[in-house]
Every structure is written in C-alpha cells, then in structure tokens.
C-alpha positions in Angstrom: 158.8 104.4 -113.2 160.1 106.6 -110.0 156.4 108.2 -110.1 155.2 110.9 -107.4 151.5 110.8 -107.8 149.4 110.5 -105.0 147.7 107.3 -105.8 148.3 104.4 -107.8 146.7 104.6 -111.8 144.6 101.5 -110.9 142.4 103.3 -108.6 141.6 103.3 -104.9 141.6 100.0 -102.8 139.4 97.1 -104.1 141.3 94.0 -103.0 142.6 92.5 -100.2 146.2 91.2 -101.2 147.6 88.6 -99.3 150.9 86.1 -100.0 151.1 82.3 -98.8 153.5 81.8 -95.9 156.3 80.6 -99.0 155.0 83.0 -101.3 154.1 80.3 -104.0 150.0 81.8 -103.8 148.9 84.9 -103.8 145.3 85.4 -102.4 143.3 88.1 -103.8 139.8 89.4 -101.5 137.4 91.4 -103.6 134.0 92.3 -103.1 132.6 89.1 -105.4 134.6 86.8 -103.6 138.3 85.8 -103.9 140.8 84.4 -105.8 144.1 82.2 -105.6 147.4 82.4 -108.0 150.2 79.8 -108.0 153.5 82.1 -108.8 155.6 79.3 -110.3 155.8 81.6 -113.4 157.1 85.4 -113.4 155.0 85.5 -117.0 151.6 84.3 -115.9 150.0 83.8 -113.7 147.8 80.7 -113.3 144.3 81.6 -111.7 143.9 78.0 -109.5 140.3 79.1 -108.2 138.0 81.8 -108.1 135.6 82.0 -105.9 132.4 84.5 -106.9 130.6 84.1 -103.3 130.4 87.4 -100.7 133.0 89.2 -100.2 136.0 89.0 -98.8 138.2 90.9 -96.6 140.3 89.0 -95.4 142.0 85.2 -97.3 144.6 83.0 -95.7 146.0 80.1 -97.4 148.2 77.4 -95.9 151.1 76.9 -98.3 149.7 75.5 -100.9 147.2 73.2 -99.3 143.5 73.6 -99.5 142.7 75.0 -96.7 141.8 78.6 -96.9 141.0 80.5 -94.1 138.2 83.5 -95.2 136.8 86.7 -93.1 133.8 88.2 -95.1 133.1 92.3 -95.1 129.7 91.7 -94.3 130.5 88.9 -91.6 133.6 90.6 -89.8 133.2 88.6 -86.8 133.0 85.1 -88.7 136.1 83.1 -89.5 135.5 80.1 -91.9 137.6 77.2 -93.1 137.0 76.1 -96.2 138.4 73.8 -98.5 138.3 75.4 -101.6 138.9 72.1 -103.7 135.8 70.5 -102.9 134.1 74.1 -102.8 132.6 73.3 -99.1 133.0 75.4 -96.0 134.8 73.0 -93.2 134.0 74.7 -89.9 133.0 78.4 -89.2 133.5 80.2 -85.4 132.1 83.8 -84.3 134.0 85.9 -82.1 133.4 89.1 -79.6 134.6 91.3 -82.3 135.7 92.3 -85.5 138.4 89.7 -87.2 141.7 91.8 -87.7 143.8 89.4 -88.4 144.0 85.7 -89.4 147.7 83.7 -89.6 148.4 80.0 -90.3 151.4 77.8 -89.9 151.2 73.9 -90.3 150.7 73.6 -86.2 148.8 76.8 -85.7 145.8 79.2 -87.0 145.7 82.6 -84.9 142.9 84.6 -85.0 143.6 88.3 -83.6 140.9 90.6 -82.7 141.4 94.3 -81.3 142.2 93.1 -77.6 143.3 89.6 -77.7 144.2 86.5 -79.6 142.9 83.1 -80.2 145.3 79.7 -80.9 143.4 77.2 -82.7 145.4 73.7 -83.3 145.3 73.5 -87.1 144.7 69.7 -87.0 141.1 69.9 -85.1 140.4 73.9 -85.2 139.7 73.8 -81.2 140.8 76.5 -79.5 144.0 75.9 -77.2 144.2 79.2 -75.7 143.2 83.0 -75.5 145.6 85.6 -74.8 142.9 88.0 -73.6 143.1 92.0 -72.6 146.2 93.0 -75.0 147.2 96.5 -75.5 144.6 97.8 -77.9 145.7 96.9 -81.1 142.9 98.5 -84.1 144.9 97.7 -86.7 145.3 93.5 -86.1 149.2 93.5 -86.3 150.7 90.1 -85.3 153.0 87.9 -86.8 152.9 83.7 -86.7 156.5 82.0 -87.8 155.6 79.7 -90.4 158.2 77.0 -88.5 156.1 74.6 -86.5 159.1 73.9 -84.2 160.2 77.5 -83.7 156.2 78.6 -83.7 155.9 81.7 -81.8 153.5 84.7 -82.3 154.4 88.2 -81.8 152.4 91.2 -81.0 152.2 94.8 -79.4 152.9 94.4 -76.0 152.7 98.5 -75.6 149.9 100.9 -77.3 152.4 103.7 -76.4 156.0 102.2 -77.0 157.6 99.6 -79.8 157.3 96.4 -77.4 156.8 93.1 -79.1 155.6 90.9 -77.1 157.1 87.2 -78.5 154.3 84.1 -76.9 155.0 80.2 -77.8 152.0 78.7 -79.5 153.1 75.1 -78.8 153.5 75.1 -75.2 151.4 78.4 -74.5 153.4 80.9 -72.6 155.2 84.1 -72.7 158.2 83.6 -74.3 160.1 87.3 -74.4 159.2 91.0 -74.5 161.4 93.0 -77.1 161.9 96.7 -76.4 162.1 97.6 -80.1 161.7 100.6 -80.6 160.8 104.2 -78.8 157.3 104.9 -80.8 154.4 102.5 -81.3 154.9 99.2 -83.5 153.6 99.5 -87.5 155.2 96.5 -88.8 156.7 92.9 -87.6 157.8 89.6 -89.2 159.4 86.5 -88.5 162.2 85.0 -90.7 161.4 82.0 -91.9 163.4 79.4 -89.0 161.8 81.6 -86.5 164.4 82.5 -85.0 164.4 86.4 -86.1 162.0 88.9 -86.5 161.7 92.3 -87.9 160.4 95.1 -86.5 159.5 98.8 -87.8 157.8 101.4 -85.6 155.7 104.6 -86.8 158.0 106.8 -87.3 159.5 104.8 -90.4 163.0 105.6 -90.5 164.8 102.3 -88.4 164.1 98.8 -89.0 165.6 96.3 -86.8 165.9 92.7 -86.3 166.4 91.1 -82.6 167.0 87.4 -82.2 163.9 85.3 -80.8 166.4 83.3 -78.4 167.6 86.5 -76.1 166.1 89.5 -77.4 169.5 90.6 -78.5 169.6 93.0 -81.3 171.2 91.7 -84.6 170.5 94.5 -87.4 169.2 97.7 -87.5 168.9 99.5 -91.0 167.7 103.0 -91.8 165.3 103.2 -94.1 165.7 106.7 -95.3 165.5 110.5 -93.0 161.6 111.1 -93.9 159.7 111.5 -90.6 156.7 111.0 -92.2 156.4 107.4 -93.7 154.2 104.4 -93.0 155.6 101.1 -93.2 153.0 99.0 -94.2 154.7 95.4 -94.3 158.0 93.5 -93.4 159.1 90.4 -95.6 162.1 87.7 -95.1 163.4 85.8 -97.6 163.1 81.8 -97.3 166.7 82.0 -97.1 166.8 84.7 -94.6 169.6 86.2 -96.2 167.1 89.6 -97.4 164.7 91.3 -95.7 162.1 94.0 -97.6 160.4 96.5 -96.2 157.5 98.5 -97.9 155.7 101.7 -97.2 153.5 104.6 -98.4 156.3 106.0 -100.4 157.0 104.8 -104.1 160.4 102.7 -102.7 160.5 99.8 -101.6 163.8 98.5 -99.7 165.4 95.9 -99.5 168.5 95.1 -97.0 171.0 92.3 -96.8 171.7 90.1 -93.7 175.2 90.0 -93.6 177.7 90.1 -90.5 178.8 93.5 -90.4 182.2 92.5 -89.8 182.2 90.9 -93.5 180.3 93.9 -95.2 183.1 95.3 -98.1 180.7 98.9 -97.1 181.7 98.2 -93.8 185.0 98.1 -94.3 185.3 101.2 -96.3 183.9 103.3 -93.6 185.7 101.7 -91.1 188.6 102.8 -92.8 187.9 106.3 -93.6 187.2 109.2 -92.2 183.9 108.0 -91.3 185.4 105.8 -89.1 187.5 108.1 -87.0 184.5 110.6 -86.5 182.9 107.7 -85.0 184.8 107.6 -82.4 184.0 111.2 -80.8 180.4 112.0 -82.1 177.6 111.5 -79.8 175.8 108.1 -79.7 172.6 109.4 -81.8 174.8 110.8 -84.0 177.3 107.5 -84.9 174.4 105.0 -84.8 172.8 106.8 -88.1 176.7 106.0 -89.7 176.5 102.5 -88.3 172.9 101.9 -89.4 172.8 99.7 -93.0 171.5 100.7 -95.8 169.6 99.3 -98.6 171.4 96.7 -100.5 168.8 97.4 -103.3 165.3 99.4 -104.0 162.7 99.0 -106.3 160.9 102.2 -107.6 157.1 101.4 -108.0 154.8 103.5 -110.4 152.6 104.6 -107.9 152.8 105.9 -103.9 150.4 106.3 -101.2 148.4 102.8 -102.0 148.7 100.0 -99.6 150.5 96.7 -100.9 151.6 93.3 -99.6 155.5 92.4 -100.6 157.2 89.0 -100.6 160.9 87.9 -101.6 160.8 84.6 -103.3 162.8 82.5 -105.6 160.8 81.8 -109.0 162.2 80.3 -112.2 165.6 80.4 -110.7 165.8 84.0 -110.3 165.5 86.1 -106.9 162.7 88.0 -107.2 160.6 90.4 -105.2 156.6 90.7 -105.2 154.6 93.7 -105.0 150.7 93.2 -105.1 148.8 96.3 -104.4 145.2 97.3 -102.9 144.2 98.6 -106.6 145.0 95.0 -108.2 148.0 94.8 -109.6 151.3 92.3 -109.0 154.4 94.1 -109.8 157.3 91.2 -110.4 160.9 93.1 -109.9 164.4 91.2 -110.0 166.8 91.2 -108.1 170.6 90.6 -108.2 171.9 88.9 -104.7 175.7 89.7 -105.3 175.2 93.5 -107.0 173.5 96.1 -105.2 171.7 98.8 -106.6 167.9 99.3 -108.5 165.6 96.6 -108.8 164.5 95.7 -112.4 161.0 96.1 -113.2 160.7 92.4 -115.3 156.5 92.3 -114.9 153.1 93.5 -113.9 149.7 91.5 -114.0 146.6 93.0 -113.4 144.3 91.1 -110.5 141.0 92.4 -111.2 139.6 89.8 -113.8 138.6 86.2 -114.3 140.0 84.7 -117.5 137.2 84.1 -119.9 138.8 80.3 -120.8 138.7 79.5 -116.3 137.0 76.9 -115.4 135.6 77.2 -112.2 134.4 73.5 -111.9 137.4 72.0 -113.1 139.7 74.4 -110.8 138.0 74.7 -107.7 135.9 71.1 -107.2 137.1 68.3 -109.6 140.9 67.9 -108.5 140.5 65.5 -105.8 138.6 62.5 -105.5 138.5 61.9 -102.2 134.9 62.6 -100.4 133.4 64.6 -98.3 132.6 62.8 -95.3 135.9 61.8 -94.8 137.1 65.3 -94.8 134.0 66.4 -92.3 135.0 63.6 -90.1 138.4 64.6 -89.8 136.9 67.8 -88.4 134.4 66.4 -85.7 136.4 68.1 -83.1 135.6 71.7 -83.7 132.3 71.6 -82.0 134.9 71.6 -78.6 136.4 75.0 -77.2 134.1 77.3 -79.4 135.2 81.0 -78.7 131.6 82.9 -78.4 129.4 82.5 -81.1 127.8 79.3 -82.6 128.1 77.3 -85.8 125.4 76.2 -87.9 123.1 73.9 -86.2 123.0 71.8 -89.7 127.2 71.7 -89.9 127.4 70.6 -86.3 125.4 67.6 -86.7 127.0 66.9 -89.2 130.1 67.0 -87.6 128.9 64.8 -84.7 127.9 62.5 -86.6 131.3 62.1 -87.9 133.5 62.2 -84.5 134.4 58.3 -84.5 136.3 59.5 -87.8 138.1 62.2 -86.5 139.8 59.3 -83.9 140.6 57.0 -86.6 140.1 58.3 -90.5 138.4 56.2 -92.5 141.8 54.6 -94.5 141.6 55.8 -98.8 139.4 58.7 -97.5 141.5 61.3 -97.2 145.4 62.0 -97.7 146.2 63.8 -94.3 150.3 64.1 -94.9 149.3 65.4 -98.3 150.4 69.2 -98.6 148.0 69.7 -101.8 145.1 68.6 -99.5 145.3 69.5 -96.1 147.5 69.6 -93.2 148.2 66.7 -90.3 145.2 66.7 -88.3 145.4 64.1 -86.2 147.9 62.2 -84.1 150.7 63.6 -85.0 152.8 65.4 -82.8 155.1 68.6 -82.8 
C-alpha cells in the first residue's frame, strides 16, 4: 500500500474532484459532463445524477441542495447555476478571465479569478462586491467558511510571502492580514465555526492554524523534513477536533487539535531530556521539538497525482476521504483516541455510470415543484452583472418573472428546503 511509483495506476488526471462543504457529496468533473455521490455509505456509493453535457472543470455543490455551481473547459470564463434536479441552467455570468475558483456557503458564492474576487449573495446571485487588483494568484487559491455567521474569505495577500489576507463577506471589508508563513501560500482552510484556519506554504514542511479573531497563532505541526513537497489541500473536521493535510507524496497526515498543555506526547517531552535541551537551543532549533506531529497517516497506493481529502463522520465511524484526479475515492478509517496508520477499509472507482442509473428519474423527476417558480425566485440576477452578458432568451425570461422574486408564488417552491435550494429572499444574516 506505501507505494513509490511516480503516478497513480489509474492514469493521469481526468476528473476534477471536488467534496461538498459537509462532505456528504462528492462532485466528480470529467470531460462528458459531471457527476454527484451522496457518501452516506462507506460501501457504495450512490450515483444521485450524472450529467453527460460539456465538460466540466470545475463543480460546486451547496451541501446537499440542488444548486450546483459548474465552470466548463471549453467556457473557462462562464460560471453557471444550475439546478441539477429539474436539469435546467438557473443563471449564467461571464467574467474578464479565466474562472479559478468557485466557493459556496449558504450566504455566499465567490467567484475568484487570477487578480480579484467576486461576492455574489446566494439568495439572488447579484454581485455585492469585487475585491479587485489582488496579488496575482494563477492557481485560484481561496477559502470561503461554510458558517454564514462567521463567513469570511481568505486569500494571498502577498505573491512573495505566506500572507492571508482574511475579508468579511457579510459586511464587505477587510477583516485581518495573517503573516503565516515566510514562502508563498499553497494551501488554506477554514474550520468549520469559522473561527480557524489552516495554512501551509510551498515549502511543505509547517502547517499552522491562527485564530480568525486576532490573528494569534494556535497550532503549528510539521509535516515531515522534505523540502520538496506540495501540499495540495487542507481539510477540518466538522468537529474541528482534526485537521488533514495532503500532498504530492503518498502520505497523507492527519493532526489532532488538542491544547498542548493536555497532550500525554507533550508531557513526555516536557519531562525528558527533550525538555531541558529546550531550554538552551536556539529558537529554530526548539520550535522543530515543539512543533506536533501527526496523530495518524494514511499511506495511499500511489504519489505524485493531485487529490481532494475530507474528514467526515459516515456510518458512525471517523473516516477520512481521498478522491484523486485519476478517479478513484479511497475511504480510510480512522481511530480518534489511538494514534497511528490509517486503515485502508475501501476504494471505488469514479470513472463510470452504472448501467441500472437512471438519468430521468435521478436528475429531473424528484421534485414537483415548477419551473417558473424557481426562475422567478431568480429575477434579480439581471442586476450587478460582472462583464459579460447572459442569454438574451434567459433574461427575458427572468424579467418576466421579477414580481416573483419579491413575493414567491406560495406551493411553488420550498425556499427553507435544504434538498431544494437555499433562502433566497428575505431572510436575513
């Protein structure tokens, strides 16, 4: 399982992989289209739609709502909204430039291009404000809590140095700058209150978390003493209690959030010889002692392939989520009161459509609402377009429809239902 091959068996990258902010869905971009699992089972997986349109680079689905948020290969600069129940494409914008990056809480929907960011209120997709002329960022790294209270976004605020810059996307202004780390930023993410995030820099060794509140910094874990790693992705638990952290190596770690003060390691060392030399090494020498380690790591069969990771709690059972660029979900489990190795428990293969799927009955047949009361609900996109038009055809439609978006038809549409969509409309943070 500890394999050192270069690439993963599967092949090169084919997919986009992509968990929900809960990580109960998985979204899978290919170049037919995409696809959306439900991971309420560590045995199967259960296919909820597949979608056999263009292709698709980049899929964002709001828990486990209907609204899916899609970035083609062949349209980089076009975000749509779809709602993949009905099968119908909500809204569309076009932007200056290529679509990095796409995140969604229940409040927000953050679009993030090379050299600025867009904040879109979820509830009518119109554009609240534009963080423009950001430190060139070609690789669309941002990070949107998934609390609507705490809802901040964080990005590079430095193409030289690991600053996060932390920016409130309810009441739209800076909120702190974070000097994290000495070399540029690869990796961020929030905890799930908000209140933390996790950082990791390019030179892949340190990962540390720094309160949202005053910048302090919390925890700081060493990864391992390779110069030459590239973290790929940061994941909290829901609990917050575990944080992974993946990269192009054939490990993936995973560390504890526990007060230091209460860590039985800590102890130990603190008691030993460990702890005297502490006292008269040089700082950059005693911070690699003080630094924590993994509480457990999970060996994957392959190295060197990109792959989305998650933490989530399924069937009772802590487990941790690997889904990979080649098409394969590796299911591991873990043990919150042992350390040590993850346990490899499952693997699925994403790259095919069961034959016995039904496309219709999956993707267009659960709800019975209609469509015009759903288009309604959405009259006011055609305000605060970022460049670029939508369809001529959509937007009339849309118009037609603005009295609804003021006061929904009543039986149309379920708007506090999470299977169906978000709140859109009068409802405040």
């Amino acid at each position: 399982m500890n394999s050192t091959s270069s690439s993963d068996s599967n092949g090169p990258k084919s997919f986009s992989v992509n968990f929900n902010q809960d990580a109960s869905s998985l979204q899978v971009g290919c170049r037919n289209g995409y696809r959306l699992y439900e991971l309420s089972s560590v045995d199967s997986l259960e296919l909820v739609y597949s979608n056999g349109a263009e292709d698709s680079n980049l899929v964002e689905r709001l828990f486990c709502s209907s609204l899916v948020a899609v970035v083609s290969l062949t349209s980089p600069r076009k975000l749509k909204v779809c709602h993949f129940k009905k099968g119908t494409e909500i809204c569309n914008y076009s932007y200056s430039n290529t679509i990095l990056s796409v995140k969604l809480n229940r409040s927000r929907l953050i679009v993030c291009l090379e050299e600025s960011l867009y904040i879109h209120d979820i509830r009518n997709m119109g554009v609240l404000h534009t963080i423009r002329d950001t430190p060139p960022n070609p690789s669309g790294l941002c990070a949107l809590s998934i609390n609507h209270e705490n809802c901040y976004v964080a990005y590079p605020g430095s193409s030289s140095i690991g600053e996060v810059q932390v920016f409130d996307a309810v009441n739209l202004h800076a909120k702190t700058m974070i000097h994290a780390h000495d070399s540029t930023l690869a990796a961020l993410s929030f905890s799930s209150s908000g209140t933390r995030i996790a950082t990791a820099s390019e030179k892949g060794t340190v990962i540390r978390v720094f309160s949202v509140v005053d910048a302090s910094k919390l925890y700081e874990f060493r990864r391992g003493m390779k110069r030459c790693v590239a973290i790929s992705c940061l994941a909290f638990s829901l609990c917050g209690q575990f944080l992974s952290c993946s990269s192009n190596t054939e490990t993936v770690h995973i560390f504890k959030l526990e007060d230091p003060h209460n860590s039985p390691r800590r102890s130990v060392e603190e008691s030993s010889w460990m702890g005297y030399l502490t006292n008269y090494l040089p700082t950059q020498v005693t911070d690699v002692f003080t630094q924590g380690r993994a509480f457990a790591t999970a060996y994957l069969p392959f190295c060197g392939v990109k792959n989305a990771i998650a933490i989530a709690t399924i069937q009772h059972q802590l487990r941790l989520l690997v889904a990979t660029e080649s098409g394969v979900l590796y299911i591991y489990n873990i043990d919150p009161n042992e350390p040590g190795d993850a346990v490899l428990y499952k693997e699925h293969r994403l790259d095919a459509v069961p034959e016995n799927f039904d496309k219709t009955d999956k993707g267009r047949s659960s709800s019975p609402q209609n469509i015009e009361g759903i288009l309604g609900s959405y009259a006011g996109i055609v305000k605060g377009n970022p460049p670029g038009q939508m369809s001529g055809t959509e937007s009339d439609k849309l118009r037609e429809m603005a009295a609804a978006a003021e006061s929904p038809p009543k039986g149309a549409f379920q708007f506090s239902d999470d299977q169906e969509y978000p709140p859109l409309t009068q409802i405040s943070d």
